[in-house]
LUMMI-610639 format. One line per field, with one value per residue (C-alpha): residue number from 0; residue in three letters; chain; x, y, z. Coordinates in Angstrom, 3 decimals, always signed. Example, Ala and Ser with C-alpha at 12.3 -4.5 7.8 and 13.67 -1.06 7.14 Angstrom:
% residues 2
num: 0 | 1 .
residu: ALA | SER .
chaine: A | A .
u: +12.300 | +13.670 .
v: -4.500 | -1.060 .
w: +7.800 | +7.140 .
This chain:
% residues 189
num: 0 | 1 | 2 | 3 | 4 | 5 | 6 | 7 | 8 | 9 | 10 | 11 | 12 | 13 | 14 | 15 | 16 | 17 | 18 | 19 | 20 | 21 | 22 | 23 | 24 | 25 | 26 | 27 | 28 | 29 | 30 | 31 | 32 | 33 | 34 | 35 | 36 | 37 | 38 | 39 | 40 | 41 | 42 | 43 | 44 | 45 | 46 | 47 | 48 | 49 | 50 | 51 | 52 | 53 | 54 | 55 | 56 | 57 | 58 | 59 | 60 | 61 | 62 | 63 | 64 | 65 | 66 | 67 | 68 | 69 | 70 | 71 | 72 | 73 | 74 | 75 | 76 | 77 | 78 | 79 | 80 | 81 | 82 | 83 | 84 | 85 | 86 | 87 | 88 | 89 | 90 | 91 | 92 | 93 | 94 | 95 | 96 | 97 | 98 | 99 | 100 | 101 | 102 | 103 | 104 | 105 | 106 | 107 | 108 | 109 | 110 | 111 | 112 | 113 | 114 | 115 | 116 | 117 | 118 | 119 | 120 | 121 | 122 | 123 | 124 | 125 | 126 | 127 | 128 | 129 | 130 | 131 | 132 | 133 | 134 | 135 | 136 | 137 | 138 | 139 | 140 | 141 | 142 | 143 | 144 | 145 | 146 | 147 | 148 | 149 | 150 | 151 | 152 | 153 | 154 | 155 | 156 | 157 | 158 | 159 | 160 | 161 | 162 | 163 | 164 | 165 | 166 | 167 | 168 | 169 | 170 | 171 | 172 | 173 | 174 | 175 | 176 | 177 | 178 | 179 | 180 | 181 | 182 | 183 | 184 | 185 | 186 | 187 | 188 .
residu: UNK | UNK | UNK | UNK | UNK | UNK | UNK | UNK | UNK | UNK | UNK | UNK | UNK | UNK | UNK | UNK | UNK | UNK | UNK | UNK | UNK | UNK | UNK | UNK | UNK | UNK | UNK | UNK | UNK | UNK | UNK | UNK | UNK | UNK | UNK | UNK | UNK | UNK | UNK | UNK | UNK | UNK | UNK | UNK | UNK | UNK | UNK | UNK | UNK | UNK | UNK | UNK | UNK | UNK | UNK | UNK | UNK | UNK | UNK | UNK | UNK | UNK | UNK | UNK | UNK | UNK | UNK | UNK | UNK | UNK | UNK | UNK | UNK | UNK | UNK | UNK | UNK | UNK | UNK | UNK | UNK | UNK | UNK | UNK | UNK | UNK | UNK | UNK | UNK | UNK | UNK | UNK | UNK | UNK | UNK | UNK | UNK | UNK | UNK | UNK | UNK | UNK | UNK | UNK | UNK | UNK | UNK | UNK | UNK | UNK | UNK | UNK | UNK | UNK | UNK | UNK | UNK | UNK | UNK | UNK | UNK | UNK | UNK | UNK | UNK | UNK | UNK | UNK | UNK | UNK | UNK | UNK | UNK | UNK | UNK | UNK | UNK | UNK | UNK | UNK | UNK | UNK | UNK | UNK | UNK | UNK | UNK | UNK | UNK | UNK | UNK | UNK | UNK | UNK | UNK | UNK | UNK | UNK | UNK | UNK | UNK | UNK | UNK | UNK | UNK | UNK | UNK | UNK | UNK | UNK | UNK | UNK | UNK | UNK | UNK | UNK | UNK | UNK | UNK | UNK | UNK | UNK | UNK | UNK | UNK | UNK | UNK | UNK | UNK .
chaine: A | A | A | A | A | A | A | A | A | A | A | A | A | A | A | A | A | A | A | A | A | A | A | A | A | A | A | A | A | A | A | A | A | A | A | A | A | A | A | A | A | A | A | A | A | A | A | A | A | A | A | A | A | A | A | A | A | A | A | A | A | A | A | A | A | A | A | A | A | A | A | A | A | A | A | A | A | A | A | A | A | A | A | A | A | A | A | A | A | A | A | A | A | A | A | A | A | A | A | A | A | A | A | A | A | A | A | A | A | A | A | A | A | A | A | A | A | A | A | A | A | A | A | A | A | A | A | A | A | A | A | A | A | A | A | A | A | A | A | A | A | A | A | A | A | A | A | A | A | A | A | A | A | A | A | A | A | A | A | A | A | A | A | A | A | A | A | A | A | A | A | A | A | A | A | A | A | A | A | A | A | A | A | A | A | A | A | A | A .
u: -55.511 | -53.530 | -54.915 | -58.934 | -57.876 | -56.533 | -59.451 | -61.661 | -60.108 | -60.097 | -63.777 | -64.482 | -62.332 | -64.214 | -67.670 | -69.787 | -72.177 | -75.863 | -78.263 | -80.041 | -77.442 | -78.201 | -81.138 | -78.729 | -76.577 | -73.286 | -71.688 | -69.903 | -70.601 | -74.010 | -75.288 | -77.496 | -81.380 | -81.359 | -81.244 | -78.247 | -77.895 | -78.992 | -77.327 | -75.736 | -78.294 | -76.587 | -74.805 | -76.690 | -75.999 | -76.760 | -78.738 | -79.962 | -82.085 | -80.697 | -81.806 | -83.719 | -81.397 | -80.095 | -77.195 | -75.377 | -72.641 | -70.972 | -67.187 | -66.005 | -67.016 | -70.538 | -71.654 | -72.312 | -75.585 | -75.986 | -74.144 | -70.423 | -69.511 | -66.081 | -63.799 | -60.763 | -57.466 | -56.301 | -54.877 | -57.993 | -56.928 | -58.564 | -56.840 | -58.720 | -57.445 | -58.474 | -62.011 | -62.792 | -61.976 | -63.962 | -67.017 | -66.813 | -66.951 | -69.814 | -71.659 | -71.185 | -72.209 | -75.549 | -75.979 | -76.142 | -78.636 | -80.769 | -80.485 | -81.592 | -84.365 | -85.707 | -85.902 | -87.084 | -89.375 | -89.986 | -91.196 | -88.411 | -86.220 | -86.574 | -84.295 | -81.598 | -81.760 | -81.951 | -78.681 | -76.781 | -77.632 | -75.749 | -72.844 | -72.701 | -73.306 | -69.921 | -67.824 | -68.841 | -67.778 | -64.755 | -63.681 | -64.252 | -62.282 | -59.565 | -59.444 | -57.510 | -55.259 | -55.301 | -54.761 | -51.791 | -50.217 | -50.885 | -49.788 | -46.411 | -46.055 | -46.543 | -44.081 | -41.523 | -41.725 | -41.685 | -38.081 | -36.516 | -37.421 | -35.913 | -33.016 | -32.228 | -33.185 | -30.354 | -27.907 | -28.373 | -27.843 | -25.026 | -23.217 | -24.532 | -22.757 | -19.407 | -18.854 | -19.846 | -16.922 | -14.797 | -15.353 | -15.166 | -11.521 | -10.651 | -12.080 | -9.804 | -6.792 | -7.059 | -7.747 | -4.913 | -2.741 | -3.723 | -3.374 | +0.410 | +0.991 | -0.431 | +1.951 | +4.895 | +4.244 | +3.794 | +6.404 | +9.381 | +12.694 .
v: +59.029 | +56.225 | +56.635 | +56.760 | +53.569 | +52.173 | +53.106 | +51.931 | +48.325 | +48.349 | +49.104 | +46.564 | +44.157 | +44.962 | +46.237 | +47.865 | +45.711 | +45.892 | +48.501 | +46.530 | +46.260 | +50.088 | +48.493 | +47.527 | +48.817 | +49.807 | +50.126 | +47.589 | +48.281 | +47.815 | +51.469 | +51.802 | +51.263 | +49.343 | +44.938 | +43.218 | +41.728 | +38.221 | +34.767 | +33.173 | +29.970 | +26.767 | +24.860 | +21.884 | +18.660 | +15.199 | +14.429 | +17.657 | +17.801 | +20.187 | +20.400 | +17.286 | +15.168 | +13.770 | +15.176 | +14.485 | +16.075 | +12.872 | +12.990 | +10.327 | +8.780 | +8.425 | +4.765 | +3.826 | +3.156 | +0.883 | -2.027 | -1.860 | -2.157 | -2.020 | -4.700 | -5.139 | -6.230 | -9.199 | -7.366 | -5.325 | -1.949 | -0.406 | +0.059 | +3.306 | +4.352 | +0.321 | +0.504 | +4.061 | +3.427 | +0.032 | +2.276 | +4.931 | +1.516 | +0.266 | +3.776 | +4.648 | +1.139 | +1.868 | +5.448 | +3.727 | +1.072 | +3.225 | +5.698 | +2.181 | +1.451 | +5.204 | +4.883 | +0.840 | +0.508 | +3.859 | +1.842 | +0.023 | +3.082 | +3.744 | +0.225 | +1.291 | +4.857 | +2.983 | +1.499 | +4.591 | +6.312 | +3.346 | +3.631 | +7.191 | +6.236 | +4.396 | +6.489 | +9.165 | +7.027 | +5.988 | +9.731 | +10.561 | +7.525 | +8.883 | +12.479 | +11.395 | +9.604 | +13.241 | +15.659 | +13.434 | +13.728 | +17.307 | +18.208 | +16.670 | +17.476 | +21.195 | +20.819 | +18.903 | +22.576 | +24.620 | +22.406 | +23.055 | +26.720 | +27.035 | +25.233 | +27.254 | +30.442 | +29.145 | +28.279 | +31.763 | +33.203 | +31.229 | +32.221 | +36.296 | +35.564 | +33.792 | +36.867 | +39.755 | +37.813 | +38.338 | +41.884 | +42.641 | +41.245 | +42.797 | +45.834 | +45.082 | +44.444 | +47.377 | +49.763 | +47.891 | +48.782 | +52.452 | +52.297 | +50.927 | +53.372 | +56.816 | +55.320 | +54.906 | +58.918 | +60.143 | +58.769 | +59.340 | +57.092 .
w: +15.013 | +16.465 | +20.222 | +18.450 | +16.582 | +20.570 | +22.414 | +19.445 | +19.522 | +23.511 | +23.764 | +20.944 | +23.236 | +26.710 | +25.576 | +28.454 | +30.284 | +28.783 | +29.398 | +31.819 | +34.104 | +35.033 | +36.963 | +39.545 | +42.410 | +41.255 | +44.494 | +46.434 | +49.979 | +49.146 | +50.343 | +47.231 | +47.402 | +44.007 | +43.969 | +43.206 | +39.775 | +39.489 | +40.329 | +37.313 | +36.853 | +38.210 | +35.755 | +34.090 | +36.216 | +34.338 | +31.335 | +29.454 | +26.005 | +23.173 | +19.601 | +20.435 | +21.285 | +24.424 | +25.864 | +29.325 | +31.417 | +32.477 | +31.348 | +28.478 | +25.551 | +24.631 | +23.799 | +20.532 | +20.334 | +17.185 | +16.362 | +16.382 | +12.026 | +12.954 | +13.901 | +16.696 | +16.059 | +17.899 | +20.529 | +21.398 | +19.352 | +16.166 | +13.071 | +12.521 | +8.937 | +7.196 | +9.633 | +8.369 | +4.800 | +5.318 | +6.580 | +3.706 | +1.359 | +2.642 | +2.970 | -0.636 | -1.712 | +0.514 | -0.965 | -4.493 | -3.147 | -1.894 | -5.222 | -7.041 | -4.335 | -4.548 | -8.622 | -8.658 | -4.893 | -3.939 | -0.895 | +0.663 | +0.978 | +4.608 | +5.606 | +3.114 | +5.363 | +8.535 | +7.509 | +6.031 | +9.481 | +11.343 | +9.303 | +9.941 | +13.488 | +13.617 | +11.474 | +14.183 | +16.895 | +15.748 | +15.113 | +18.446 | +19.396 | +17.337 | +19.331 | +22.045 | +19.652 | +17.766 | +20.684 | +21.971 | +18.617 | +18.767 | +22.120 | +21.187 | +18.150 | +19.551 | +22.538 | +20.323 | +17.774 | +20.981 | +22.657 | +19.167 | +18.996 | +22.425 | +21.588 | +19.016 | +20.668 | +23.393 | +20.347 | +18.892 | +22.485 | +23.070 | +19.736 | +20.903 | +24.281 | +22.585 | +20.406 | +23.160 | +25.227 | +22.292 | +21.659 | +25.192 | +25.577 | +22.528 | +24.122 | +26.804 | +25.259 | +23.379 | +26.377 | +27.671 | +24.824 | +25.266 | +29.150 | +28.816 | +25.905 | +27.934 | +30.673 | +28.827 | +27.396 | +30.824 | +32.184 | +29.861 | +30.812 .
C-alpha cells in the first residue's frame, strides 16, 4: 500500500511528457527516422503587449506614469507609511465625490474616475518602491532566524559533546577501577 501511495506521488511529481511527444525520435544518437522535437521559442526581448497593456523586459522600476501625489523628505527619501496613508485619504475622499457626482451630475463622473485611477497609480508605485525595502527586511530577518537556529543547534551540540566527554571518562575510570581490581585478584601478594 505504502510503495502504490510512493509511486503514485512520484508520477504526480514527474508526469510523462505529452502524447505528442511520441511524434518524435526518442533516441539520442539520432538513428531514428522521426524529427526532433521543436526549439523552445526565443525568449521575449524588449517591449511585449499582455492583457493589453504594455509590458517590457528591461530590469528596474517602471516609471510612474502620472503625476507623482507623493512627496520627498528633505533628504530625498519617502516616508512610505505617512505618503500611503496620505494616498488612502485622498482616495476615499474621491470615492465619496464621485458617489455624490454619480447621484447629483451623472455627467461629470468620468474626471472624478480619471483621478481615483491616478491615485491608484501612485499607491501602486510606491508599493513597488517599497519591495526592495521589503525583501531586504526579509532576507535578514530570515538569515538573522537561520544564525540563531545554528547557534543553538551548536549550543545543544556543545552541551551533547560536554556530557559524552563525561560519560566516557567515567567509563574510563570505571574500567580502570575494574582493570586494577582483576589485577590485584590475579595476582595475589
Amino acid at each position: 500500500m505504502e510503495e502504490q501511495t510512493r509511486s503514485a506521488a512520484t508520477q504526480l511529481a514527474f508526469p510523462s511528457p505529452p502524447a505528442f511527444f511520441r511524434l518524435y525520435r526518442e533516441d539520442a544518437d539520432g538513428a531514428a527516422q522521426r524529427p526532433l522535437p521543436p526549439d523552445p521559442p526565443e525568449p521575449i526581448q524588449g517591449e511585449y503587449e499582455m492583457f493589453g497593456e504594455l509590458h517590457t523586459t528591461a530590469g528596474g522600476m517602471p516609471p510612474l506614469e502620472v503625476a507623482p501625489l507623493y512627496e520627498f523628505r528633505p533628504d530625498g527619501t519617502i516616508d512610505f507609511r505617512e505618503q500611503l496613508r496620505l494616498l488612502n485619504k485622498e482616495l476615499l475622499f474621491n470615492f465619496l465625490r464621485l458617489l455624490d457626482y454619480l447621484v447629483d451630475q451623472p455627467s461629470q463622473y468620468a474626471r472624478q474616475v480619471e483621478q481615483i485611477g491616478q491615485i491608484l497609480r501612485n499607491m501602486r508605485h510606491l508599493l513597488n518602491l517599497l519591495r526592495v525595502q521589503q525583501a531586504h527586511a526579509t532576507l535578514h530577518e530570515t538569515l538573522a532566524v537561520e544564525m540563531t537556529d545554528r547557534q543553538q543547534a551548536l549550543s545543544d551540540l556543545r552541551q551533547q559533546s560536554k556530557e559524552a566527554e563525561e560519560l566516557m571518562q567515567q567509563v574510563h575510570d570505571t574500567l580502570q577501577q575494574h582493570l586494577k581490581a582483576s589485577a590485584a585478584a590475579s595476582h595475589p601478594p
